[in-house]
Every structure is written in structure tokens, then in C-alpha cells.
C-alpha positions in Angstrom: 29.6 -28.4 8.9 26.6 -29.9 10.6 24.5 -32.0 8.8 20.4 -31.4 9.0 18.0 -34.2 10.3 14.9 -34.3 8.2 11.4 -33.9 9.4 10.5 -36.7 11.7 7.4 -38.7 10.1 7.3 -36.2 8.0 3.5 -36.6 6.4 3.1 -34.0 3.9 -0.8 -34.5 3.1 -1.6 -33.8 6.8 0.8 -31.0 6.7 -1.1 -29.5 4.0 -4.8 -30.7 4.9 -4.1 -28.9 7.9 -3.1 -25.7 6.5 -5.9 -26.3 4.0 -8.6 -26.3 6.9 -7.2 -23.1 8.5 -8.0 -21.4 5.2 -11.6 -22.3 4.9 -12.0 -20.4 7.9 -11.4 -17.0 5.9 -9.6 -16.0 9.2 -6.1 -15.5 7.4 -8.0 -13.1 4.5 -8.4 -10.5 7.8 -6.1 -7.5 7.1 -5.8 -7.6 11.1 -4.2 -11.2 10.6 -2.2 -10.5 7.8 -0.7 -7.3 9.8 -0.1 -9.0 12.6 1.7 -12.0 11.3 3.9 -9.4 9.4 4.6 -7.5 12.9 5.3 -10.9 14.9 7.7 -12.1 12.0 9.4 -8.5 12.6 9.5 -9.3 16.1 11.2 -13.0 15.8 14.2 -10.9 13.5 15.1 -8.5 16.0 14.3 -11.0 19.4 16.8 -13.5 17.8 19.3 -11.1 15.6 22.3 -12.4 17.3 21.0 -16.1 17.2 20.0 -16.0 13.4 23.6 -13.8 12.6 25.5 -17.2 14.4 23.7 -19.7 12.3 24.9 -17.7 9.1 27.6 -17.2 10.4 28.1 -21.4 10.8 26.7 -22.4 7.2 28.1 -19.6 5.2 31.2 -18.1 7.2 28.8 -14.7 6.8 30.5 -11.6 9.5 27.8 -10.0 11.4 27.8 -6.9 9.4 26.9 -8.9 6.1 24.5 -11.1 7.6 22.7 -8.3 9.4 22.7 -6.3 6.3 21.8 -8.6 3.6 19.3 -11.1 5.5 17.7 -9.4 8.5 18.2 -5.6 7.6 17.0 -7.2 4.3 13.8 -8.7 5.6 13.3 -5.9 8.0 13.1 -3.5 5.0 10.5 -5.4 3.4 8.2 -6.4 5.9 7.6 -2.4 7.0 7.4 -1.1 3.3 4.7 -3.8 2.9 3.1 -2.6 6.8 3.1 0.7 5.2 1.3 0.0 1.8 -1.0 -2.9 2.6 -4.2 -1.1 3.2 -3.4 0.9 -0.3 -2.6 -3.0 -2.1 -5.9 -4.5 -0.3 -7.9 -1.4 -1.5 -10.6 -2.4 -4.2 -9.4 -0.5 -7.8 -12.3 1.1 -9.7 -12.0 -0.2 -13.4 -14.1 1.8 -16.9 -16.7 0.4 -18.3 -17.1 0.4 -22.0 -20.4 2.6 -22.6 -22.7 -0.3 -24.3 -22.1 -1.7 -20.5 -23.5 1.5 -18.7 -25.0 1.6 -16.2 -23.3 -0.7 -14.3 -19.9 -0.6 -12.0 -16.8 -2.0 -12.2 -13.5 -3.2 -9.6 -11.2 -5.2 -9.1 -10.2 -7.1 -5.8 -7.3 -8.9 -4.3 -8.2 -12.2 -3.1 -5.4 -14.7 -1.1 -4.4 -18.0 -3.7 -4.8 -20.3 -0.7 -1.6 -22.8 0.5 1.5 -22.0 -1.0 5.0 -24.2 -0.7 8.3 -21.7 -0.3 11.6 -23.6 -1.2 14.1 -21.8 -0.2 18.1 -22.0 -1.2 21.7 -21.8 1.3 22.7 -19.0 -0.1 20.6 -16.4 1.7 19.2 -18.9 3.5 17.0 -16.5 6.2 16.0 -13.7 3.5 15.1 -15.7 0.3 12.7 -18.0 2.8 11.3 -15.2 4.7 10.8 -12.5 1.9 8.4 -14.2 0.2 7.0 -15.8 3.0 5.8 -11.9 3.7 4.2 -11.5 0.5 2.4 -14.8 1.0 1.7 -13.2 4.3 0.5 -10.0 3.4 -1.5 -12.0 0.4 -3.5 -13.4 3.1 -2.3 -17.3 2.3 -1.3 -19.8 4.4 2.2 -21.2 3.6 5.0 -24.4 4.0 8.7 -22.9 4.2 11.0 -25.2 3.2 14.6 -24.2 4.2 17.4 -25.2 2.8 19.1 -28.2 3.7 22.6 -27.3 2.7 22.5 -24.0 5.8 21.1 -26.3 8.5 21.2 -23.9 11.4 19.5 -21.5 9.6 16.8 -24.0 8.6 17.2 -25.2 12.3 16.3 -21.5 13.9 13.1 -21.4 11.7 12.1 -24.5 12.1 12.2 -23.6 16.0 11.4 -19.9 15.9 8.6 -19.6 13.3 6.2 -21.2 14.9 6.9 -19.6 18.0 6.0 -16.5 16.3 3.2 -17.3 13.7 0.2 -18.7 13.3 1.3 -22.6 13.5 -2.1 -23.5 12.1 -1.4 -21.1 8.8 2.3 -21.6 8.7 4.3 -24.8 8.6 8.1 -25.8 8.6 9.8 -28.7 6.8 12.9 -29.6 6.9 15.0 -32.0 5.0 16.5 -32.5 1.7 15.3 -34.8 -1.1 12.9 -36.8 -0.1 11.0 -34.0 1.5 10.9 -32.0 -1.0 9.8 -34.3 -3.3 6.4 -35.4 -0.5 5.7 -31.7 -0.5 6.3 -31.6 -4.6 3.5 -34.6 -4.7 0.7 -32.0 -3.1 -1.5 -29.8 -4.7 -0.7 -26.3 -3.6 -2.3 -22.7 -4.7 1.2 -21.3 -5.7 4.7 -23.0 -5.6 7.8 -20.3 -5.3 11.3 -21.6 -6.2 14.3 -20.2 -6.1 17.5 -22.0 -7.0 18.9 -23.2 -10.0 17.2 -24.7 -13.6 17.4 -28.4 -13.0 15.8 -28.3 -9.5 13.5 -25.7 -11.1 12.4 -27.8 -14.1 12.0 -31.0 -11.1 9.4 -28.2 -9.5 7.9 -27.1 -12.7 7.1 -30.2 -13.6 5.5 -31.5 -10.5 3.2 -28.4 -10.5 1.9 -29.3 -13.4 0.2 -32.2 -12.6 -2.1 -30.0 -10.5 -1.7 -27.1 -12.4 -0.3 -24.6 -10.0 1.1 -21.5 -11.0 4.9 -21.4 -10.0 7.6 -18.6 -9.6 10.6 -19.5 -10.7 13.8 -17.3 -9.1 16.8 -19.0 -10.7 20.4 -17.9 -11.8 22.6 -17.0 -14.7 25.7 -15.9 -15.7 25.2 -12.0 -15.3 27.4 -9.7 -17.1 29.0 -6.1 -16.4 29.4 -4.2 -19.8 32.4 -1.8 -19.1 32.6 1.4 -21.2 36.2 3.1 -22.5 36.8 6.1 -20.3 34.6 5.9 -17.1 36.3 6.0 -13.9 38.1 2.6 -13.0 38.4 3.4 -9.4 35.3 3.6 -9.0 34.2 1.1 -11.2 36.9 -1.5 -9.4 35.2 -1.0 -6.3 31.5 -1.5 -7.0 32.4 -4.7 -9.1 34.3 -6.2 -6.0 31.4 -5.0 -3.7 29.0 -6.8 -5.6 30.6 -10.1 -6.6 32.3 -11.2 -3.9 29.6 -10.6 -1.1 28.6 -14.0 0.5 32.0 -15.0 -1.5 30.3 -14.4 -4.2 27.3 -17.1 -4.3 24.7 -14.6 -4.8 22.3 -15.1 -8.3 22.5 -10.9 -9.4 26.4 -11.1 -8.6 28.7 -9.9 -12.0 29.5 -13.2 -13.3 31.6 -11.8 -15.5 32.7 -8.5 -17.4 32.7 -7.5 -20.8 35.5 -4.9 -21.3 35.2 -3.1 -24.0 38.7 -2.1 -26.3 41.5 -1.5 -24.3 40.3 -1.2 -20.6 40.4 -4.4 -19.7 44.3 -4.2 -19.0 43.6 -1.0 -16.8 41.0 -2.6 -14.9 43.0 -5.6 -13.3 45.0 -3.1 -11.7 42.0 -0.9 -10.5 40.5 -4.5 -9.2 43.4 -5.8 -7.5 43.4 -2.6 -5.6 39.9 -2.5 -4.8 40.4 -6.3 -3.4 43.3 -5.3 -1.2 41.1 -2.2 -0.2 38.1 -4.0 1.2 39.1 -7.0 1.9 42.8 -6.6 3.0 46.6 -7.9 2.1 44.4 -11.7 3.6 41.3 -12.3 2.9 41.0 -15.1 4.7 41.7 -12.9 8.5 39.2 -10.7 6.8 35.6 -11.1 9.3 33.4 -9.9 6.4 34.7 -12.6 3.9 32.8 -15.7 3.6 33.3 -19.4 3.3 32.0 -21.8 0.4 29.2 -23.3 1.5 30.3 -27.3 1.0 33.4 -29.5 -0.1 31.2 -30.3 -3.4 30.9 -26.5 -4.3 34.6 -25.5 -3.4 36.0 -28.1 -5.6 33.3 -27.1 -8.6 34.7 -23.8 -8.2 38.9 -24.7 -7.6 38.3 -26.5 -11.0 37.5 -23.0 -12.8 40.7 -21.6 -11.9 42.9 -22.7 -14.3 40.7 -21.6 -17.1 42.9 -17.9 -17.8 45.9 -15.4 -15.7 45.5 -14.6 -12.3 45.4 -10.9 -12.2 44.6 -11.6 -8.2 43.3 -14.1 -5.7 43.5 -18.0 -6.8 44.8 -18.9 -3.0 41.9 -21.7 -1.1 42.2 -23.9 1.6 39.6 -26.6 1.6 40.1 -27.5 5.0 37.9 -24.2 5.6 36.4 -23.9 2.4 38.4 -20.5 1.5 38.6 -19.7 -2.1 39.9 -16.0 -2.2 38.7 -13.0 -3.9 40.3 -14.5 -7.7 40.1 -12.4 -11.0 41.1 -13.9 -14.0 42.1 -12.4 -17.3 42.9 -13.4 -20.9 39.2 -15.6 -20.7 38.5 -17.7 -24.0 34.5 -17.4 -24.2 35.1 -21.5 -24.8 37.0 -21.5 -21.4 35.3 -24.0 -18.6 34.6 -20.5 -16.8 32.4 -19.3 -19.3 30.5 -22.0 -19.4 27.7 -21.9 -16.0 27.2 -19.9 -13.5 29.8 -19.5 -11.3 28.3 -19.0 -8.1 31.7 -17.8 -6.4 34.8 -15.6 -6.0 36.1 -15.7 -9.6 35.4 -12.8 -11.8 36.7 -13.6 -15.2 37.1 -10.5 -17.7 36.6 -11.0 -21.4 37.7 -8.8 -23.7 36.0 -7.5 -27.0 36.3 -5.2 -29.4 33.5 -2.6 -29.7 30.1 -2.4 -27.9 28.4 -4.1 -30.9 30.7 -7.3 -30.0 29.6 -7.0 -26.6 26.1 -7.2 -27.5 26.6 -10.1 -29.5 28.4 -11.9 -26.7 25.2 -11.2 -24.3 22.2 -12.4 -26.8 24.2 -15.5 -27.8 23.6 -16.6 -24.6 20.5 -17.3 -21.7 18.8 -14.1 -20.9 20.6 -13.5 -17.5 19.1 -12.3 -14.3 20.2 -9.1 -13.9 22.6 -7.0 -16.9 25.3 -4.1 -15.5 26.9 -1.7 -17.4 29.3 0.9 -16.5 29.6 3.8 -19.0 28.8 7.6 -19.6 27.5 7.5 -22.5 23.7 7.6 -23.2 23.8 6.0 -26.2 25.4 3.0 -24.7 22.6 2.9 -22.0 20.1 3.2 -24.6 21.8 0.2 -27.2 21.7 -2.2 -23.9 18.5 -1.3 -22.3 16.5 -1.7 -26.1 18.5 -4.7 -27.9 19.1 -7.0 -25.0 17.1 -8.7 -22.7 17.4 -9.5 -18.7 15.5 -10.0 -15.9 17.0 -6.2 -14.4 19.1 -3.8 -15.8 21.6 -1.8 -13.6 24.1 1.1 -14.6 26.4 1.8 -12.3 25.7 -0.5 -9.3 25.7 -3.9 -9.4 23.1 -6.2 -7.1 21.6 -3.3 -5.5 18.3 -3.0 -7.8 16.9 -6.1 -5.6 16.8 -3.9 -2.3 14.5 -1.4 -3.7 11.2 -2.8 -3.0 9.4 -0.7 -5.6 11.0 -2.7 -8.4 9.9 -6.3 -9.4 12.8 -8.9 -8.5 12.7 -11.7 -11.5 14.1 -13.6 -14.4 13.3 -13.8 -17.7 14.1 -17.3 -20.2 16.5 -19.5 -18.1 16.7 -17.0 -15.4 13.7 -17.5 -14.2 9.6 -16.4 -14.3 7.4 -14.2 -12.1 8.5 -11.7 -10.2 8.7 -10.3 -6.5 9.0 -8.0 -4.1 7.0 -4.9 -2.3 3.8 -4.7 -4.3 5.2 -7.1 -6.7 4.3 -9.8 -4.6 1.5 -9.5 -3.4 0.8 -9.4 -7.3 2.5 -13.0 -7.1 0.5 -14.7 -3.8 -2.5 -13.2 -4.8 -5.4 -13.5 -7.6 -7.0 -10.7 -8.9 -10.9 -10.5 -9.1 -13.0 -8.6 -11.6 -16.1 -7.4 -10.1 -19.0 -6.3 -12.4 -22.7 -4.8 -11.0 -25.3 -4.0 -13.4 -28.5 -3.1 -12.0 -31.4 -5.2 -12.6 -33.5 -1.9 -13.0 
């Protein structure tokens, strides 16, 4: 893997003055600058597709199809739903008036925050930079990306291609690890989004706080999959291997694990194995939509896991390559290492327990998760899991896919995570909203 250069004379201040003094000109609170920002950021995705699919393709092992559909398709998706709705967002909202007010008028306005700092994570390195990069767009802000150090030709092609594309006095690029993160940390910006785990998160919270800048936190969790006696297995099988092990399965709304309820867990290692062999093939490893770990550090983090129950499939990694294959893992202990984080990988564990009310248990004894699945028929099930737990989404049926709907807010809630994004959601996020109130002086 190559290894990523950081910023040369890298003088965060300046960086920000800069972007600072582009905003007092008002010029990026023009609905004509905001839409045409979002139309030349379209334009850099589908200029460079193949360029940006090879650089995910060197830091995450992603196959073309993958990449295109889960970064650029991704991004593509949210820039024109948010072309399509801005001049509804930017609209002024008429607001009532209690009568002892009267007469007078009421409305709210969106106005931009001002500089915001974007740290981005390797895992999707291109979409979870650039998607909320457009809602800081279409907020009107100006904005500092920081890629990810740990995909370096992904933060490479937007260090080189962003601002060939955007406004270079409103958007900035900066690279690095540490140390640059930790200049830009030091600044006083408008609005900070983060998304990455809780230690790095608490680092950001608590560096925002010195200036008191709101932050959005996107962060992890170990998300279950409640599975209900008698739904279809088959089908089941194959939406649970769909989800997890995209991107090898280091993606934050991924089934961490599943909750099988009475007997079906025993049913569902057969259903899974064959769901595995069915997408993926007799070797994953030939397979060109199956992914890589992204470092040596990471692939032995997750190799250590594997010993934790029976392997119903999988288990087989080369570190040469960083190849841990599609694994499941059965007979889990809830005190098993597994258990214990996030994975962040190719390992499903399945727990068994007893009745739903066991299963409940299991989920609020632990972090409120990112995202909650649950695969059932029954209405009352839906209705136990949607009232007495709690989760940043909550999916039945279909894992991950509630984040590419751009009419529901993307967040966590507790450990996972705070604020929320996507579509309208974030221009909620990257913008403030003003109360207006006129009373005639007559």
C-alpha cells in the first residue's frame, strides 16, 4: 500500500483565514454559486469515474461495480436530489403568530454557518468526504476536506481534482494524518463533521469545544439483525451476506451481528453458507467484487476474532493481500472477544437466544447502535423493536440500504453518534436557521 505525504507547510490558520475572507464576500450564499459548485462537483465524478474507481480500487481492493455503486453512484444520487430541491430548502417558511403579536409577520430563513472542517474516514473514502461536502455546498459554506490518510489515492485524486473543479478560494484540501488533523482541530470553524469511530470522535468533540462549534458526530457500533422463527431463510441469508460483507464488511450500518431467535439459528448457517457460495463463489478471494482489509493493523485486529466460536463458513486470510474471507461463526458466548467492539469486517457471529424478550434485552444492555435490522413477519415484533429500543435507524427486511434514501436522516444516537445527514437533512446540519419577525411601527 502506498503511504500518503502530508500537506507540505501545511499552515492551517492561513488555510482557514483564507476561506474565512471568501465568506465575507457573501458570494458563496448566491443560490447560483451553490448550484454551480454542486454541478461542477457532478462533473469531476463522471470526468474522472475510471480514475477515482482505480484509487479504490488500490486502498480498499473495491471491483468497479462496488465502487461505482456505493461511492460515485452514491454521490451522484445526492448531489441531483439536492439540484432538485434546493430552491424549495432555500425558500423562506411562513411561521403563526400568537394573536397578542398581530399584526405583525413571521418566517424563517436559511442562512450558511460559515467555514466548516469535513474529516473524512478510509472506508468510503470518496462518498463520506464528498456527501457532506454537498450539503456544506448547498448550505452555502465554505469548507476544508480532510481525506483520509489510511486510502491515500483517494485522498490523492481529491487533493488534485477538487480544486480543479471548485471554487479553490471556498474549498480547501488537506492531507495528512495526525498532525494535520490536529492544526486544523486547533481552529475555530462554523461546524466540524466527523465521521469515524468514538475515541477520534471524543479527540474532535473536545477540541470544538474550546470554540464552541457545533459538531456532527457519524460514528459506529455494533449493529444487530433480530431474526424471527419462520421467515424465509433464503432470502434472509442473502440480504444478510449482501449487507455485511460489502467493502469486506468495513462499513458502520453493516449487521454486526445477529440475534436468532429459538431454533433458527441452526437453519440459518446453512442458508448463509449458501448465500456466500452464491455471490461470492466456491473462492472468494478470485471473486472481483470482494474487497481487501484496508491495513496489516486491521487484518490482524480482525484474524484475532476468529477463534472466538464454530466456523459455519469462511475463516481462510492471507495477510500477504490482506484477504480475510467471507467468515460466519456460531455458538457465540455474548462474553466472546467478538462481541465485544465493532467489528468492522467479514465476521458475522450469530448469537442465539431464547424468545424476542431475550433479544431485547441483549440490544438495550448495550450502546444504542447505528442502525437496528430485523427480519420477521410479524407486526407485533416490528412494533416491540421499533417502541422499546433505541438506534440511530431502524430497517426490516434490508439491511444498509436505509442510508441511500435521501429523504431519511443518516445518524447515530448515544455512542453511535449525533446529528444527522443527508438530502434535506443536511442542509438542516451546515446551515442555521433564522427567525424573522416584522411588526409594523403603525
Amino acid at each position: 500500500m502506498t503511504t500518503l505525504a502530508p500537506t507540505p507547510d501545511l499552515d492551517a490558520a492561513t488555510v482557514v483565514d483564507r476561506l474565512r475572507t471568501t465568506f465575507a464576500t457573501r458570494r458563496t450564499a448566491a443560490t447560483d454559486w451553490r448550484r454551480g459548485q454542486l454541478t461542477a462537483l457532478r462533473t469531476l465524478l463522471t470526468d474522472h469515474r475510471d480514475e477515482l474507481l482505480a484509487a479504490l480500487a488500490a486502498d480498499l481492493g473495491k471491483g468497479p461495480e462496488e465502487g461505482y455503486r456505493t461511492e460515485i453512484g452514491f454521490t451522484l444520487n445526492e448531489i441531483d436530489h439536492t439540484l432538485d430541491h434546493l430552491d424549495a430548502w432555500l425558500a423562506p417558511r411562513p411561521a403563526e403568530l400568537p394573536e397578542r403579536l398581530l399584526p405583525a409577520t413571521a418566517h424563517t430563513v436559511r442562512e450558511p454557518l460559515g467555514v466548516v472542517l469535513v474529516i473524512a474516514p478510509w472506508n468510503y473514502p470518496l462518498q463520506l468526504a464528498l456527501s457532506p461536502l454537498v450539503g456544506a455546498l448547498a448550505a452555502g459554506n465554505c469548507a476544508v476536506v480532510k481525506p483520509s490518510e489510511l486510502a491515500p489515492a483517494t485522498s490523492a485524486a481529491l487533493a488534485r481534482l477538487l480544486p480543479r473543479y471548485l471554487d479553490a478560494e471556498a474549498v480547501a484540501v488537506v492531507e495528512g494524518a495526525v498532525p494535520e488533523t490536529t492544526a486544523l482541530l486547533a481552529q475555530r470553524f462554523d461546524h466540524i463533521f466527523y465521521t469515524g469511530n468514538g475515541a477520534v470522535g471524543r479527540i474532535v468533540m473536545a477540541a470544538a469545544a474550546r470554540h464552541l462549534t457545533p459538531v456532527t458526530l457519524e460514528l459506529g457500533g455494533k449493529s444487530p439483525a433480530v431474526l424471527d422463527p419462520g421467515v424465509d431463510l433464503a432470502t434472509t441469508a442473502r440480504r444478510l451476506v449482501a449487507g455485511k460483507f460489502l467493502n469486506a464488511g468495513q462499513t458502520c450500518v453493516a449487521p454486526d451481528y445477529v440475534l436468532a431467535v429459538g431454533d433458527t439459528a441452526k437453519d440459518l448457517e446453512r442458508h448463509l453458507a449458501e448465500a456466500v457460495h452464491e455471490v461470492y463463489g466456491a473462492d472468494p478471494a478470485t471473486a472481483p467484487e470482494y474487497g481487501r482489509i484496508v491495513n496489516e493493523r486491521h487484518f490482524d485486529r480482525l484474524t484475532a476474532l476468529l477463534d472466538g466460536g464454530r466456523t459455519v463458513i469462511g475463516g481462510t486470510h492471507h495477510r500477504a493481500d490482506r484477504y480475510l474471507a467471507p467468515t460466519v461463526l456460531a455458538d457465540i458466548s455474548p462474553d466472546a472477544p467478538v462481541m465485544q467492539e465493532e467489528i468492522f469486517g467479514p465476521i458475522l457471529p450469530i448469537v442465539a437466544v431464547p424468545d424476542l424478550d431475550a433479544a431485547i434485552a441483549f440490544i438495550n444492555e448495550r450502546d444504542k447502535p447505528l442502525a437496528l435490522y430485523a427480519f420477521t413477519d410479524s407486526e407485533e415484533t416490528k412494533h416491540r423493536l421499533l417502541t422499546e429500543t433505541s438506534s440511530g435507524g431502524l430497517a426490516f427486511g434490508l439491511p444498509v440500504a436505509h442510508l441511500t434514501a435521501p429523504g431519511l436522516p443518516f445518524g447515530g444516537v448515544g455512542e453511535s453518534g449525533m446529528g444527522r445527514y443527508h438530502g434535506e437533512y443536511s442542509m438542516e446540519t451546515f446551515s442555521h436557521t433564522k427567525a424573522v419577525l416584522d411588526k409594523p411601527l403603525g
